[in-house]
VOPAGU-2260 file (C-alpha; in pm, 1 decimal, decimal comma):
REM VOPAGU-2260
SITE   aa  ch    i         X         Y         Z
SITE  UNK   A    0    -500,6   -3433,1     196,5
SITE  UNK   A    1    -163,9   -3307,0      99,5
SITE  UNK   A    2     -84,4   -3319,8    -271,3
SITE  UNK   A    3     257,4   -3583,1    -248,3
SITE  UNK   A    4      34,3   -3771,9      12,5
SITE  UNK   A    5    -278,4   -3789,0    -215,4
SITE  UNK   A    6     -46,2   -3877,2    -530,2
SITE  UNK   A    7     117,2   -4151,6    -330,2
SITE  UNK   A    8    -166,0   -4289,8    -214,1
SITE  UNK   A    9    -339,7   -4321,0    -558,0
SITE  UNK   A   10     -31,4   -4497,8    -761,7
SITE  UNK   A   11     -65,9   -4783,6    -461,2
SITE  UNK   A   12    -411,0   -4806,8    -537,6
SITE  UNK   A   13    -416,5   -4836,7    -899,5
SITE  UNK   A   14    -102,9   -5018,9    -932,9
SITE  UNK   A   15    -380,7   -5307,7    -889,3
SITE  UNK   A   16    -667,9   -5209,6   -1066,0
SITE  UNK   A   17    -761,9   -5250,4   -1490,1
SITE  UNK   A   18    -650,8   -4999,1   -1727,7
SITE  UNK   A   19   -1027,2   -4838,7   -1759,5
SITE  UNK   A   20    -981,8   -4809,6   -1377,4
SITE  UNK   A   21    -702,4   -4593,9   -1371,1
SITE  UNK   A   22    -882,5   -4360,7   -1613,5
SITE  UNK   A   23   -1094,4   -4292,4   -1411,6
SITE  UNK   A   24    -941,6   -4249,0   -1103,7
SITE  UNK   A   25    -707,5   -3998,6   -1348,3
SITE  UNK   A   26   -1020,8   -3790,9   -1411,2
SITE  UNK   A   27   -1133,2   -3775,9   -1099,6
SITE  UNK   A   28    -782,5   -3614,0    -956,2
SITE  UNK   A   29    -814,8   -3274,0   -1082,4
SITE  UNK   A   30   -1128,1   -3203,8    -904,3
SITE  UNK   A   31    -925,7   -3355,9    -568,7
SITE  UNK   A   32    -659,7   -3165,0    -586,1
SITE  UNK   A   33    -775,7   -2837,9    -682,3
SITE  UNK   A   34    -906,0   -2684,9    -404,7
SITE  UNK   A   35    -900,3   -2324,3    -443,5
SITE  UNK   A   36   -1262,4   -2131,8    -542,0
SITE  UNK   A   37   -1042,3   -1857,2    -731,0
SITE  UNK   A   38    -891,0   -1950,8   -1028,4
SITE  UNK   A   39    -476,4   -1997,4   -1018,1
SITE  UNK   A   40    -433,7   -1624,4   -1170,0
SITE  UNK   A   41     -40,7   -1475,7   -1227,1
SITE  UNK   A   42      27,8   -1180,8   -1312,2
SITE  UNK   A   43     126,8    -836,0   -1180,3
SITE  UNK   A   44      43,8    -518,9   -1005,0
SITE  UNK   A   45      20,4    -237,5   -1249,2
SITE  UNK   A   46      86,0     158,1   -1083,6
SITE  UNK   A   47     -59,2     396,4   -1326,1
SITE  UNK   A   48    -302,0     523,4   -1108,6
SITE  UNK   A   49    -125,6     417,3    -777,5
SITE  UNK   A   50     -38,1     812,0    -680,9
SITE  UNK   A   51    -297,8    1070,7    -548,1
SITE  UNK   A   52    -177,0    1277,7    -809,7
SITE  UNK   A   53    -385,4    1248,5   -1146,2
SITE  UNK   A   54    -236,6    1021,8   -1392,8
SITE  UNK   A   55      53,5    1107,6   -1557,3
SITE  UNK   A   56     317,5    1084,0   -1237,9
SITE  UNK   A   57     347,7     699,4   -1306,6
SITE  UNK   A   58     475,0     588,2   -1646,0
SITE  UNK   A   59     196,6     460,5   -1838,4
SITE  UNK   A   60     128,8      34,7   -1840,9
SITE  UNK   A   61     151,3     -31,2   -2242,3
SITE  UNK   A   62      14,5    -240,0   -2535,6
SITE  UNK   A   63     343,1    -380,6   -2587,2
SITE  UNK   A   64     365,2    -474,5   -2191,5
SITE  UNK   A   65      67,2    -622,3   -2223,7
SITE  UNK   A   66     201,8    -880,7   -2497,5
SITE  UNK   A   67     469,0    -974,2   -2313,6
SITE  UNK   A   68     267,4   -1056,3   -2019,5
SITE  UNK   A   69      55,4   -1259,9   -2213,7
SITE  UNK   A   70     342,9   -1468,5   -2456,5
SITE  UNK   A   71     485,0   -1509,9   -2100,1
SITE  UNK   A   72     189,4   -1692,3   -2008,6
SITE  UNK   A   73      53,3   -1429,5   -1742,4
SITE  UNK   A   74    -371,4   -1370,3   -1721,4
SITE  UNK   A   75    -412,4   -1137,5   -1434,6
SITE  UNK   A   76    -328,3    -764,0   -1318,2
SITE  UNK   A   77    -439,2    -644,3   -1058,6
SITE  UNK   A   78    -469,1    -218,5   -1025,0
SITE  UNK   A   79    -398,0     -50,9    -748,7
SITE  UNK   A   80    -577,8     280,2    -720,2
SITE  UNK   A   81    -570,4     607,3    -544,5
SITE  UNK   A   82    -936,0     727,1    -484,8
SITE  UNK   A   83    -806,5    1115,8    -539,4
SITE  UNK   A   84    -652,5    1003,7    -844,2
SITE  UNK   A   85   -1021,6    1025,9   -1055,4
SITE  UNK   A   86   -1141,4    1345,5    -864,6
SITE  UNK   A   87   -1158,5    1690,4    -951,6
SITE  UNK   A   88   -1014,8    1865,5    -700,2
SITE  UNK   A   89    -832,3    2158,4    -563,6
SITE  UNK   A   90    -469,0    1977,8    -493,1
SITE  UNK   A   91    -314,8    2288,5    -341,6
SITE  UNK   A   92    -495,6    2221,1     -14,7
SITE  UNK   A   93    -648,1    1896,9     195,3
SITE  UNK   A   94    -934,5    1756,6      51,6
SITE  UNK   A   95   -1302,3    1791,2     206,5
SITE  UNK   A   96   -1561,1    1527,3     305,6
SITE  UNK   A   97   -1724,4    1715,2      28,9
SITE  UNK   A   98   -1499,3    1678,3    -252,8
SITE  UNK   A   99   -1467,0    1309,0    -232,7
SITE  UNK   A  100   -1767,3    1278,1    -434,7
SITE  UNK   A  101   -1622,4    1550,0    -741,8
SITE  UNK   A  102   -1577,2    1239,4   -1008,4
SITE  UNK   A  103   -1322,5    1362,1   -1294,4
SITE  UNK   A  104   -1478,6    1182,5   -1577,1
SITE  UNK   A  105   -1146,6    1219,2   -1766,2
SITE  UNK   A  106    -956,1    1084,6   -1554,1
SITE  UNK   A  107   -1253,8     745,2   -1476,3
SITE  UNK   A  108   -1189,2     698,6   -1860,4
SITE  UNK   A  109    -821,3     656,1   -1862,3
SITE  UNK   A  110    -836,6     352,0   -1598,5
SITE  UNK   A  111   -1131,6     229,2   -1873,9
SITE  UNK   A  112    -895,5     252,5   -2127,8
SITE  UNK   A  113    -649,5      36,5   -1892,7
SITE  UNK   A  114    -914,3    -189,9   -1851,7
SITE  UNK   A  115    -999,1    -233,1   -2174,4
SITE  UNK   A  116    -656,1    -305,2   -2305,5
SITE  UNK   A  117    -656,4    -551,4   -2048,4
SITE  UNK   A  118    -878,9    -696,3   -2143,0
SITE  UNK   A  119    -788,3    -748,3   -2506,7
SITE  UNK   A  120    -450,7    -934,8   -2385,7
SITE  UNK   A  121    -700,2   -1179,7   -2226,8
SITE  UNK   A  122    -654,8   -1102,8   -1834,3
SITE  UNK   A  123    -831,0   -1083,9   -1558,0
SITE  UNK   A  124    -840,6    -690,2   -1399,0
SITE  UNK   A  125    -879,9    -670,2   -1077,6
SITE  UNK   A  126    -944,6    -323,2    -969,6
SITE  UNK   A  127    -826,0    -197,3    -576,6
SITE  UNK   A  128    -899,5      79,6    -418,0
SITE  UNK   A  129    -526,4     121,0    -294,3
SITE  UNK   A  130    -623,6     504,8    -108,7
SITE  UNK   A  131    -992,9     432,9      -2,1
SITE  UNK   A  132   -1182,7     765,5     117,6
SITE  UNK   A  133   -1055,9     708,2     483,0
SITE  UNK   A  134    -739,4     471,0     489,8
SITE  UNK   A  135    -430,7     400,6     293,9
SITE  UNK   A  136    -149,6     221,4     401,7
SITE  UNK   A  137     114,1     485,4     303,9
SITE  UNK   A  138     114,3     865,5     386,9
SITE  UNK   A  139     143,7    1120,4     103,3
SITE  UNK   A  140    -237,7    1280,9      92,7
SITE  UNK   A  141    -433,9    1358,5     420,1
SITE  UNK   A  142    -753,2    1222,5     469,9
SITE  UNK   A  143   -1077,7    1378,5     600,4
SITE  UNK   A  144   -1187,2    1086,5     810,4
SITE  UNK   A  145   -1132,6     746,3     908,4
SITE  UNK   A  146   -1254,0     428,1     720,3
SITE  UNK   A  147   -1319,1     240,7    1020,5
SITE  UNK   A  148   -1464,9     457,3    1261,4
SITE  UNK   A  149   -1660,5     744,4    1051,6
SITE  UNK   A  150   -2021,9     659,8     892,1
SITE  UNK   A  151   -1911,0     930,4     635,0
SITE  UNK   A  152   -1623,0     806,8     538,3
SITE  UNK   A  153   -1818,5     420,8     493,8
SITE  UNK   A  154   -2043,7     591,3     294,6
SITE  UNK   A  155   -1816,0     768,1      78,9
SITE  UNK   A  156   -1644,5     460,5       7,3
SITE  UNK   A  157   -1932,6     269,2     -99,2
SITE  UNK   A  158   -1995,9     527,7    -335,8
SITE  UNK   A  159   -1693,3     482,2    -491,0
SITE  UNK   A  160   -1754,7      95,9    -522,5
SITE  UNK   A  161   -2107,8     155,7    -677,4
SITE  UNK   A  162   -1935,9     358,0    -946,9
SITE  UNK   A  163   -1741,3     124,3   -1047,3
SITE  UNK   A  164   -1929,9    -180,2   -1043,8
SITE  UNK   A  165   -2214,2      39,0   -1241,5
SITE  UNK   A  166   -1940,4      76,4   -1508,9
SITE  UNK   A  167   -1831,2    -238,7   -1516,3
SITE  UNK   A  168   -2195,8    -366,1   -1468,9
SITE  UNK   A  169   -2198,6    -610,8   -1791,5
SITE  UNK   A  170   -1843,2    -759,2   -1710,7
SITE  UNK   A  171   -1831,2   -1159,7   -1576,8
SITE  UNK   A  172   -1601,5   -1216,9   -1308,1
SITE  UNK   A  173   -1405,1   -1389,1   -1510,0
SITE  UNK   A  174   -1304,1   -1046,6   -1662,7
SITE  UNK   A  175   -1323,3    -848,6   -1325,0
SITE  UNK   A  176   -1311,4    -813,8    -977,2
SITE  UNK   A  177   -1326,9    -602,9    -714,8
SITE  UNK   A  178   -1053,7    -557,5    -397,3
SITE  UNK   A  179   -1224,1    -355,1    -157,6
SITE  UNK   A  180    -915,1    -158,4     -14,7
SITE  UNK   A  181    -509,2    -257,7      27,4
SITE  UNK   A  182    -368,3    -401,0     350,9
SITE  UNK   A  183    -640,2    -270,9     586,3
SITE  UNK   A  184    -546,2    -209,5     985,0
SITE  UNK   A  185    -668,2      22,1    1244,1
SITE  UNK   A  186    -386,7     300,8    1323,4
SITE  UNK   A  187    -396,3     538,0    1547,0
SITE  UNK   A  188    -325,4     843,3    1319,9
SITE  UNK   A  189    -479,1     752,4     930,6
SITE  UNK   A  190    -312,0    1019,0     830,1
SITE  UNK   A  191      68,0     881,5     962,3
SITE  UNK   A  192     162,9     549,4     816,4
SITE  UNK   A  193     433,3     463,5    1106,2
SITE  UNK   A  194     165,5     570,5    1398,0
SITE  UNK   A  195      93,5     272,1    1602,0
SITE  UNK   A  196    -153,9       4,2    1464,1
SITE  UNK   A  197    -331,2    -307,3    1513,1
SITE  UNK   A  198    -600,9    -540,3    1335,5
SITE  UNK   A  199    -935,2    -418,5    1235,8
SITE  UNK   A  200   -1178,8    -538,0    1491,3
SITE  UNK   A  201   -1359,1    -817,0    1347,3
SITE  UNK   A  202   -1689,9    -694,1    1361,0
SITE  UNK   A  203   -1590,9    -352,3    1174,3
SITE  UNK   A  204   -1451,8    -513,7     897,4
SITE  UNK   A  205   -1744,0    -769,2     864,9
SITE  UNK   A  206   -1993,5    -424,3     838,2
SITE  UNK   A  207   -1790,0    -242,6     620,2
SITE  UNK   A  208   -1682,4    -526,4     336,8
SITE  UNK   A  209   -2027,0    -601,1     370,9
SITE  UNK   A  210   -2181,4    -260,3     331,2
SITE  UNK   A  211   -1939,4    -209,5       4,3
SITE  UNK   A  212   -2001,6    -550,5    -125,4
SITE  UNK   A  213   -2395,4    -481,2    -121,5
SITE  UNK   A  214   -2325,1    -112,3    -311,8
SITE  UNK   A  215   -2099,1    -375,1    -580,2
SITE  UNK   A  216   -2393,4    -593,9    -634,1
SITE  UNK   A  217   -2675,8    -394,3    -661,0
SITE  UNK   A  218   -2535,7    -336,6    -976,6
SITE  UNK   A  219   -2484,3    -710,4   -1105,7
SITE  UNK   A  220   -2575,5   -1010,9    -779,1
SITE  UNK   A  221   -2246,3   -1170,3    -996,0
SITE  UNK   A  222   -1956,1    -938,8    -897,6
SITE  UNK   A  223   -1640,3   -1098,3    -778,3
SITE  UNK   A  224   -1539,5    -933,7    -456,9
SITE  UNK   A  225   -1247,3    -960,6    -266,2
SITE  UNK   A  226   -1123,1    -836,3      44,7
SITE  UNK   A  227    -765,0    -829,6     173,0
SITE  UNK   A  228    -657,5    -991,9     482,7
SITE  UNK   A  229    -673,4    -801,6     767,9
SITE  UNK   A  230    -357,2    -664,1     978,0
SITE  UNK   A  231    -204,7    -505,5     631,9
SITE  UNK   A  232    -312,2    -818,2     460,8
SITE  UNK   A  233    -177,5   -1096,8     657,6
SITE  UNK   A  234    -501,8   -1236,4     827,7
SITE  UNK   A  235    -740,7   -1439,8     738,5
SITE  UNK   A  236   -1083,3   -1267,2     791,2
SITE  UNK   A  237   -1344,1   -1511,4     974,9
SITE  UNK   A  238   -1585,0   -1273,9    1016,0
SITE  UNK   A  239   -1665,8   -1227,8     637,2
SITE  UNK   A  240   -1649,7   -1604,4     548,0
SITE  UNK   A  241   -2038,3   -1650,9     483,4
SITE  UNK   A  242   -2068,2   -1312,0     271,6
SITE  UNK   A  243   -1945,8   -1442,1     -36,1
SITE  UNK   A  244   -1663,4   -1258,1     -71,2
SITE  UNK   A  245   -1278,5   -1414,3    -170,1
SITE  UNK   A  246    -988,8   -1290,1       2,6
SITE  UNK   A  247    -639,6   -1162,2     -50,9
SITE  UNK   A  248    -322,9   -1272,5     141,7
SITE  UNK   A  249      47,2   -1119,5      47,7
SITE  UNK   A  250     373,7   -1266,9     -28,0
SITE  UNK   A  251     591,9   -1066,1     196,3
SITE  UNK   A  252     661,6   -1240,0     464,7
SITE  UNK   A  253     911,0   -1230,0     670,2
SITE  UNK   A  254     941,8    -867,0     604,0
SITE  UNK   A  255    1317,9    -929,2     662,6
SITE  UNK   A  256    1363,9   -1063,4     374,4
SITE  UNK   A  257    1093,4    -918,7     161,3
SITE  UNK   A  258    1139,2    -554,4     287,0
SITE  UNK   A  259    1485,2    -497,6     333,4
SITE  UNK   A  260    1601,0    -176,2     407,3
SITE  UNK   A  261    1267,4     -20,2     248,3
SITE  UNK   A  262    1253,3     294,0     405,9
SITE  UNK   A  263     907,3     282,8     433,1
SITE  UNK   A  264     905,9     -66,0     635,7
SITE  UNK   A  265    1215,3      13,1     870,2
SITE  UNK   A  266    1263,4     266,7    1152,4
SITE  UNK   A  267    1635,5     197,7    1111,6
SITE  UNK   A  268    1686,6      52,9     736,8
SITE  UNK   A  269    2030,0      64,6     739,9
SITE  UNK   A  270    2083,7    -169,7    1051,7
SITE  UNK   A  271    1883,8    -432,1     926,3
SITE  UNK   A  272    2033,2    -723,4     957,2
SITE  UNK   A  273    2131,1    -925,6     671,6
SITE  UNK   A  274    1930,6   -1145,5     467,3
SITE  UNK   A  275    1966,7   -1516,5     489,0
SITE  UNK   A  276    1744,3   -1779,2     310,8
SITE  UNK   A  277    1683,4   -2002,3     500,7
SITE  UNK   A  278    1932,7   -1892,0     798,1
SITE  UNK   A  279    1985,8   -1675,1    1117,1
SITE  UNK   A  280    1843,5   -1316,8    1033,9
SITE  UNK   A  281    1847,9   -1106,5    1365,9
SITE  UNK   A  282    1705,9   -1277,9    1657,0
SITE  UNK   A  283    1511,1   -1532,6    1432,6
SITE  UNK   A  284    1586,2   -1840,9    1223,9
SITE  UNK   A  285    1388,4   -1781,7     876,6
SITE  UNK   A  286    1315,9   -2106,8     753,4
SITE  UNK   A  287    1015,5   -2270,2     500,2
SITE  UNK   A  288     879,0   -2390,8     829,2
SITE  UNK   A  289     769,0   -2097,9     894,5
SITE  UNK   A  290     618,5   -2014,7     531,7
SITE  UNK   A  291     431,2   -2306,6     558,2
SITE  UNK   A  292     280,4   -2201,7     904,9
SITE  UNK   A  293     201,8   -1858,8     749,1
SITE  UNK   A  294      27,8   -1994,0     475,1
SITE  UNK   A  295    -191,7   -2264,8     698,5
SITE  UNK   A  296    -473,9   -2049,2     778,6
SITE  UNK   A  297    -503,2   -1937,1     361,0
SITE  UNK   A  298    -472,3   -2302,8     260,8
SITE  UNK   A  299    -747,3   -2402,9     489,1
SITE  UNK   A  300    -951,7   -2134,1     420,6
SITE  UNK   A  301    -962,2   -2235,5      26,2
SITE  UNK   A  302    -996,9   -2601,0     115,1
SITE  UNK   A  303   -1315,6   -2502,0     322,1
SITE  UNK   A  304   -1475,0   -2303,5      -9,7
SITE  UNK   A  305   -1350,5   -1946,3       9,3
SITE  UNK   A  306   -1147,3   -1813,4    -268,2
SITE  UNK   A  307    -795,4   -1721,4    -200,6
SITE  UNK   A  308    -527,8   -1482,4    -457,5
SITE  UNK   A  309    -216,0   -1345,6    -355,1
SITE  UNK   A  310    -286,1    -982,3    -431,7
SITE  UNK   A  311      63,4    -851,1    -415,5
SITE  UNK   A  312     409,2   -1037,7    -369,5
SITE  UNK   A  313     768,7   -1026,5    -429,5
SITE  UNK   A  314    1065,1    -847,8    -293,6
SITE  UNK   A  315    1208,0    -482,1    -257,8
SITE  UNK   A  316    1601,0    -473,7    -489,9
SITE  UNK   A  317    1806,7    -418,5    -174,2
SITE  UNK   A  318    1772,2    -842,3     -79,0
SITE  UNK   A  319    2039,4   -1010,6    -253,7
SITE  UNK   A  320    1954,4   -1160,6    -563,2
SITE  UNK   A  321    2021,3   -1506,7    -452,9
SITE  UNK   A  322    1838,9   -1492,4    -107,5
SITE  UNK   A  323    1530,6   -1335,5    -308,4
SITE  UNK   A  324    1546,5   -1628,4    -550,8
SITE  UNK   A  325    1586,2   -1897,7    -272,1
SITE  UNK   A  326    1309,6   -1754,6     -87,9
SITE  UNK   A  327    1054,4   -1665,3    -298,7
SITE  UNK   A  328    1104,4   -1984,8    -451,7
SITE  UNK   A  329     942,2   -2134,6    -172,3
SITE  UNK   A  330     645,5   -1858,0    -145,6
SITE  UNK   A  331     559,7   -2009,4    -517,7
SITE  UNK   A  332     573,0   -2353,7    -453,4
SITE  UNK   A  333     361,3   -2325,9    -100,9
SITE  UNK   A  334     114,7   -2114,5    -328,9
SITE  UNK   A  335     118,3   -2275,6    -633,5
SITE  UNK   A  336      96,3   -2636,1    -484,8
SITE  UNK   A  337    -252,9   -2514,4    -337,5
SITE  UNK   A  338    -376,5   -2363,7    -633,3
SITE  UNK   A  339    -318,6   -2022,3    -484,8
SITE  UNK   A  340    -240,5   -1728,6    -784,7
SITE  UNK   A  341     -15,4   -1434,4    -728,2
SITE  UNK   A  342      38,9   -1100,2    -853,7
SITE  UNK   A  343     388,6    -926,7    -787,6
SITE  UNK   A  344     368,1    -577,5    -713,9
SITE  UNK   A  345     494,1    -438,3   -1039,0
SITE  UNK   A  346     601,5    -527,6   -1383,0
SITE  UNK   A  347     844,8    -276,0   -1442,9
SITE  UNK   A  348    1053,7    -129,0   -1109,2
SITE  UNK   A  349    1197,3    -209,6    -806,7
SITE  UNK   A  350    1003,4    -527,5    -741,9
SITE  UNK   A  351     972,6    -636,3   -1096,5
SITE  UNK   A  352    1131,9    -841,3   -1359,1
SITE  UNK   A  353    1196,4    -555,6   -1560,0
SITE  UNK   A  354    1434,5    -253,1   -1413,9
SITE  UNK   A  355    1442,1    -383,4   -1095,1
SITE  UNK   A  356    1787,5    -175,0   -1077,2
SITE  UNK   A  357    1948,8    -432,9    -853,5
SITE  UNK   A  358    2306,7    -423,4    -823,6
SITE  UNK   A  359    2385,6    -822,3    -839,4
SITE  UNK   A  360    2195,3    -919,1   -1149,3
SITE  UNK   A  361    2304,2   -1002,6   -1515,8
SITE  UNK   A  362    2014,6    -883,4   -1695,9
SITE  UNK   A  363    1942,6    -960,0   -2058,4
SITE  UNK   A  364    1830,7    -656,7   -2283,3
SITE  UNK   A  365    1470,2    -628,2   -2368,1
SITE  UNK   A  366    1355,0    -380,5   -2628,8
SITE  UNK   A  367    1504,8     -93,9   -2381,1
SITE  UNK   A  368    1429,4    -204,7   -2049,9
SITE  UNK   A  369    1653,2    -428,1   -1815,5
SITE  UNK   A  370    1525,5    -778,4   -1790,2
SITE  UNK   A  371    1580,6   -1021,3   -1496,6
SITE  UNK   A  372    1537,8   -1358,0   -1645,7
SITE  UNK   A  373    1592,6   -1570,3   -1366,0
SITE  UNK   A  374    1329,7   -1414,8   -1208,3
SITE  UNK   A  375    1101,3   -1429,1   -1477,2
SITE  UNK   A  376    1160,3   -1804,7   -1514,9
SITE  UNK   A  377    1081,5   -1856,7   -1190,6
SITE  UNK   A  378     750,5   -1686,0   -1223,4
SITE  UNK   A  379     658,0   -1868,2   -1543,1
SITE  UNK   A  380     719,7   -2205,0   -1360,7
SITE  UNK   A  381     496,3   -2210,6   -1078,7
């Protein structure tokens, strides 16, 4: 039952009934109403160990971030990581099937120390393998094999989950959880992010989210995992429903607004149409209508018992301010209405409240950084 519907519904019925009756009725409604597995985590993306480079070529997430997140009322960041990022390797050439396995313990213990600080600021971590031995969503390191189709490459990427969840082996999941790999789809080249692709096959995904979740809870039967939705994240998966394992939608749709002019997203980013929200964009009118038919399949999948986040969200600086606001306004309240968290991609940077560097925005200074506070507010709302 919709929440409006639901609320309606219940002041007719106890406009009639004794005061010790409406009580109750009043403690039953949370438990109605909330239907989401997942708790309603908000937070952020954080991209220190996003690159295949070692750390160092992102700017470091730090304590004092943290405390803002937290006085701003945020509990959950979610880290993106490259796979190459923690080896030991010779960068000067491509990487072997070999060397996927040559752990840098150096570089494992900075993303503990990440962790860790985390966790003192009271949120939830949820790691990601954003470059998985096999796929990535972007170019910018080749890889040896392919996730989907090569046992060796499944096998090295269990590894990797095993490694973690052994280190994090004592954790709840209310501290931690575990997002198998970004935005997964089956291209043609793995190795060529604009090469032609299409959904997983069903039947892949199911064996290897399986296969990884297994490696996860050897080490503690209590690990939280979670698996993004499939066609880069948009999908629900029903072929992993009755594994136990939550899933991961994205706040970027329609890529019109969410992605324009991003390079990486556009053959021809500088003909993109312009952004309207709602309103005539190209051959399409963008509307909440269709939000709320995007988001169907995620609400009924958390009203039927799986657990549903939305792992990254938000919008590239090129949309105009207002459009952004208007829009993602919506993704919130469609979201937040069904007890559905989010994480934007970053905190600080082009899709964040802080140096964002948009062009149309009167930011307010904070302690040297550029702050968007009509974004933030919006955030902090929902």
């Amino acid at each position: 039952m919709e929440r409006r519907s639901f609320l309606k519904n219940t002041g007719l019925l106890t406009a009639g009934i004794s005061l010790a009756g409406a009580a109750a009725m009043a403690a039953l409604q949370p438990s109605v109403i909330k239907t989401n597995k997942l708790p309603k985590w908000k937070g952020f993306n954080l991209l220190d160990f996003f690159s295949p480079q070692p750390a160092g070529a992102n700017k470091p997430t730090t304590e004092d971030h943290f405390r803002w997140m937290r006085d701003w009322g945020f509990d959950f960041v979610r880290i993106p990581i490259a796979y190459p990022s923690y080896l030991n390797i010779d960068r000067s050439r491509n990487i072997t099937p070999e060397e996927v396995y040559k752990i840098d313990e150096q570089a494992v213990e900075k993303i503990d120390q990440l962790v860790t600080l985390a966790h003192k600021y009271n949120m939830h971590v949820s790691l990601n393998l954003h470059r998985a031995p096999g796929y990535c969503i972007n170019a910018g390191f080749h890889e040896p094999y392919n996730l989907w189709t090569d046992q060796a490459a499944q096998d090295a990427f269990c590894f990797h989950w095993n490694l973690w969840a052994k280190r994090y082996k004592g954790l709840s999941s209310k501290k931690i959880s575990f997002d198998l790999v970004n935005e997964p789809s089956m291209r043609e080249d793995m190795n060529d992010q604009h090469s032609p692709s299409k959904a997983v096959p069903g039947n892949v995904y199911r064996k290897v989210a399986q296969a990884a979740a297994t490696a996860i809870r050897k080490e503690n039967p209590n690990h939280l995992v979670i698996a993004d939705g499939n066609s880069v994240g948009n999908n629900v998966i029903p072929e992993i429903i009755d594994l136990d394992i939550a899933q991961s939608c994205r706040g970027y749709f329609p890529g019109a607004i969410s992605h324009y002019k991003a390079p990486w997203a556009n053959k021809d980013p500088e003909h993109a149409p312009a952004p309207l929200w709602p309103g005539q964009v190209g051959d399409k009118y963008l509307s909440r209508d269709m939000l709320e038919n995007y988001y169907k399949p995620w609400i009924e999948l958390a009203a039927k018992g799986t657990g549903v986040h939305c792992g990254e969200c938000g919008c590239w600086n090129k949309t105009p301010h207002a459009v952004f606001m208007a829009w993602f306004g919506d993704v919130l309240d469609i979201l937040s209405t069904h007890q559905i968290g989010f994480a934007v991609w970053n905190f600080i940077g082009d899709f964040g409240v802080l140096d964002s560097k948009r062009t149309d925005v009167q930011y307010e200074e904070w302690y040297g950084h550029q702050l968007d506070k009509q974004f933030l507010e919006l955030l902090r709302k929902h």
